[in-house]
N, C-alpha and C positions, 0 to 999 in steps of 0.2 A: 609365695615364691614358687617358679616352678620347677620340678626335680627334673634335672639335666638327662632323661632318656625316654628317648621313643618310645614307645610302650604298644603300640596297637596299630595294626595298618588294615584295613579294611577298604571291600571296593561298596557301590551303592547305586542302585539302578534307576535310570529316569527315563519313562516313555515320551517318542515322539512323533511326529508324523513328514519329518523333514528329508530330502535327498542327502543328506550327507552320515543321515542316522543308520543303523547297521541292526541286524538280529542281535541278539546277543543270550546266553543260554540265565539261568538262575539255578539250575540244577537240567537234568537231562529230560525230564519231563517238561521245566516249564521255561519259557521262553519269552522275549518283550522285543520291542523295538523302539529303538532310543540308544540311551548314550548310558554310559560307565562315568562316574566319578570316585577316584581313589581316594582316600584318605590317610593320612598319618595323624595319629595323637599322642598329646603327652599323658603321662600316669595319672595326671590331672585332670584329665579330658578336654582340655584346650587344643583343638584341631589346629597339628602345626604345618602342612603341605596339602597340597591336593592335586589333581592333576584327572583333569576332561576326558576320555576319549569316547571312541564309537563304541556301541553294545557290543562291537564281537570283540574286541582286544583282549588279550590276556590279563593277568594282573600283577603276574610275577615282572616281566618287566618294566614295571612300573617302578618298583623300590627302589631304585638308583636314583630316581627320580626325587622321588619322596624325600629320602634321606641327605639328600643333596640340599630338596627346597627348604627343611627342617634345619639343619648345619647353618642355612643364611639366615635365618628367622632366628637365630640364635641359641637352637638347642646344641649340647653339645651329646652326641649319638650314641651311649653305650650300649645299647639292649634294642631289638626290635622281636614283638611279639604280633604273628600274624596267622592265617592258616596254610593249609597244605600247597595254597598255589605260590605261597613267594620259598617256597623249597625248592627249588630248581637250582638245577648245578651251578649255573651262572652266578646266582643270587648267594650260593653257599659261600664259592668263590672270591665275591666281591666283602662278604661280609669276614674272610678270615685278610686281607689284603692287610697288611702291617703297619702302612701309616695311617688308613682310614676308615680300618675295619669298626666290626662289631660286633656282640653276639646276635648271633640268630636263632629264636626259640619259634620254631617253628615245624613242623611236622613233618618227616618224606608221604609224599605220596604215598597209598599202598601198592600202586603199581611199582615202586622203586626198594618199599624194602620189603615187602614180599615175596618177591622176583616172578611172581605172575601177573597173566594179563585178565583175565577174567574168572571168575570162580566158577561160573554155570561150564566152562570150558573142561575141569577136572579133568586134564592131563597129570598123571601120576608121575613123578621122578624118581625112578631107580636108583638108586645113589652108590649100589654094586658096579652095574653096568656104565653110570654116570649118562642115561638118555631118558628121556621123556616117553611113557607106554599110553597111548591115545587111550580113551573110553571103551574103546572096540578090543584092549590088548595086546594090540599090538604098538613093537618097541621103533622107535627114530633108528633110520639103518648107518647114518651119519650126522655129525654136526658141525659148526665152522663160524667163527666168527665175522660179524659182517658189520660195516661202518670203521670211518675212520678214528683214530684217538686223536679228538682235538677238545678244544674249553667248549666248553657250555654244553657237549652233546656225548652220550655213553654208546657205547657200543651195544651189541645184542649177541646172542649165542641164538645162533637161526637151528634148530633140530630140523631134518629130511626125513618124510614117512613113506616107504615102499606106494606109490602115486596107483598102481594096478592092484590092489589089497584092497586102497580104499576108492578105488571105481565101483565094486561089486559089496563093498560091505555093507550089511545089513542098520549100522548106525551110522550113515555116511549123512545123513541128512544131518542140515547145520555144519559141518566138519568140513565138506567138500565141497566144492564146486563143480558142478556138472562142465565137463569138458574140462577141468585142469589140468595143467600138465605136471605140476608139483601141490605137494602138500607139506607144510612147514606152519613149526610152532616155535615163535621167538619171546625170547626172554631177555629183559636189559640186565646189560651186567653192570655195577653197581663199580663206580667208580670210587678213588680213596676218599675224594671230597665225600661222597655220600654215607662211605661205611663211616668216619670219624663224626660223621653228623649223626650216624644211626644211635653211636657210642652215644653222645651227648644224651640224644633223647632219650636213653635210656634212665638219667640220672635224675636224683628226688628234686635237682635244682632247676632243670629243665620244667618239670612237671610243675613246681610250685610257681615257678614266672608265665607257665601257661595259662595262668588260670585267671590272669587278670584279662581276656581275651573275651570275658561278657561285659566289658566296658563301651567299648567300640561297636558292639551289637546293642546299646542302650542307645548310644549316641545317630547311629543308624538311623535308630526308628523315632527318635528326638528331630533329627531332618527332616523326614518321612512325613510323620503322621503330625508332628505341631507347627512346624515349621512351609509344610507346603513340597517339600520337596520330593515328592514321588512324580511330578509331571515338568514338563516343561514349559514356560510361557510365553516362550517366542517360537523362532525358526532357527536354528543352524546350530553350531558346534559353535562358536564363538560369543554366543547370545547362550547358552547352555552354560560356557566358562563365566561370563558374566553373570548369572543366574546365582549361579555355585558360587563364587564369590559372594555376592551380595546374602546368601545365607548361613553361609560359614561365617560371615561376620557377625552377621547377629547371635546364631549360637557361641561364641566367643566371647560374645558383649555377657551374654547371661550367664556363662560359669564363671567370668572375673568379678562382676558383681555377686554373684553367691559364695565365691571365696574371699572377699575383699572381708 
């Protein structure tokens, strides 16, 4: 029988050569062209949703999806465990919602609880003065909040650098833009959804539900590499869903029979 929660949501890439297919990234270096197929699973590894799109899509918004198509398939949704992309405010959001929430064991980004944007950038924070001191020493001569407060998107703390300091400074390469008229270093501020999410992850209970998150990297490459599923065999996003379908079933057929 299967244990009533979500357990794994994973996305899974398939090349193709069709007008409707899109780039789509697998990390920053490597890239494909084709289409995304999401996934939710049970603890069981019974793929319970799925959901097509083009290779650029996101995958954080997908999970609404997911756990929606999951809820009709009959699971009932306590727990979803995925990586740092279904952490988005939105997703945090929808999973604390009161009549059809969930938990959410899933990571912030480190751009969100770090509160920087790149490490090779090492801007130092004064935490006396409360500004950002660039690489070069020099400190933000103001700062200002910029974006508006609404759902799904955080604001930034934009820091200002004296713009004629770093025209002529000796470490302005990379930093600067030749001809700019400003120079600014922003940082997201970290909304209450994210800080109470930070809290979460911090806890032994968090840590231990994350760990069931090499199941759905099994199942991946069970698509992938036995199954056929790294390429596509037709044309289009429709023939794609079709595809996915027809191998989702089968992998389904094999873990009911191996638990039967």
């Amino acid at each position: 029988m299967l244990k009533e929660i979500l357990a794994d949501i994973e996305d899974h890439y398939v090349t193709s050569i069709d007008e409707d297919a899109r780039v789509g990234h697998k990390s920053e270096d490597d890239s494909f062209f084709g289409y995304k197929t999401h996934i939710a699973m049970s603890d069981e590894r019974i793929i319970t949703a799925a959901t097509v799109t083009s290779g650029e899509k996101g995958d954080g918004p997908q999970l609404e999806e997911l756990v929606n198509q999951s809820r009709a398939n009959g699971m009932t949704v306590e727990t979803v465990v995925g990586d740092t992309a279904y952490s988005g405010k939105d997703n945090i959001i929808l999973s604390n919602n009161e009549e059809n929430g969930f938990e959410l064991v899933a990571r912030l980004n480190p751009a969100i609880s770090s509160g920087f944007r790149k490490d090779e950038d090492k801007f130092d924070f004064n935490k006396d003065a409360g500004m950002f001191v660039c690489p070069a020493g020099h400190m933000a001569i103001r700062r200002a909040v910029q974006g508006k407060k609404v759902q799904g998107k955080n604001q930034s703390m934009v820091y200002f650098f004296d713009v004629d300091k770093c025209k002529f400074c000796s470490r302005r390469e990379g930093y600067y833009q030749e001809g700019a008229k400003s120079k600014t270093y922003s940082v997201q501020i970290k909304s209450s959804e994210h800080q109470q999410h930070e809290v979460f992850e911090k806890t032994e209970e968090f840590g231990s539900k994350a760990k069931v998150r090499y199941k759905i990297e099994a199942k991946n490459s069970e698509l992938k590499n036995v199954l056929g599923y790294d390429r596509a065999w037709s044309y289009g996003i429709e023939c794609m869903r079709m595809q996915g379908a027809m191998v989702i079933f089968v992998a389904n057929i094999k873990r009911i029979l191996k638990l039967s």
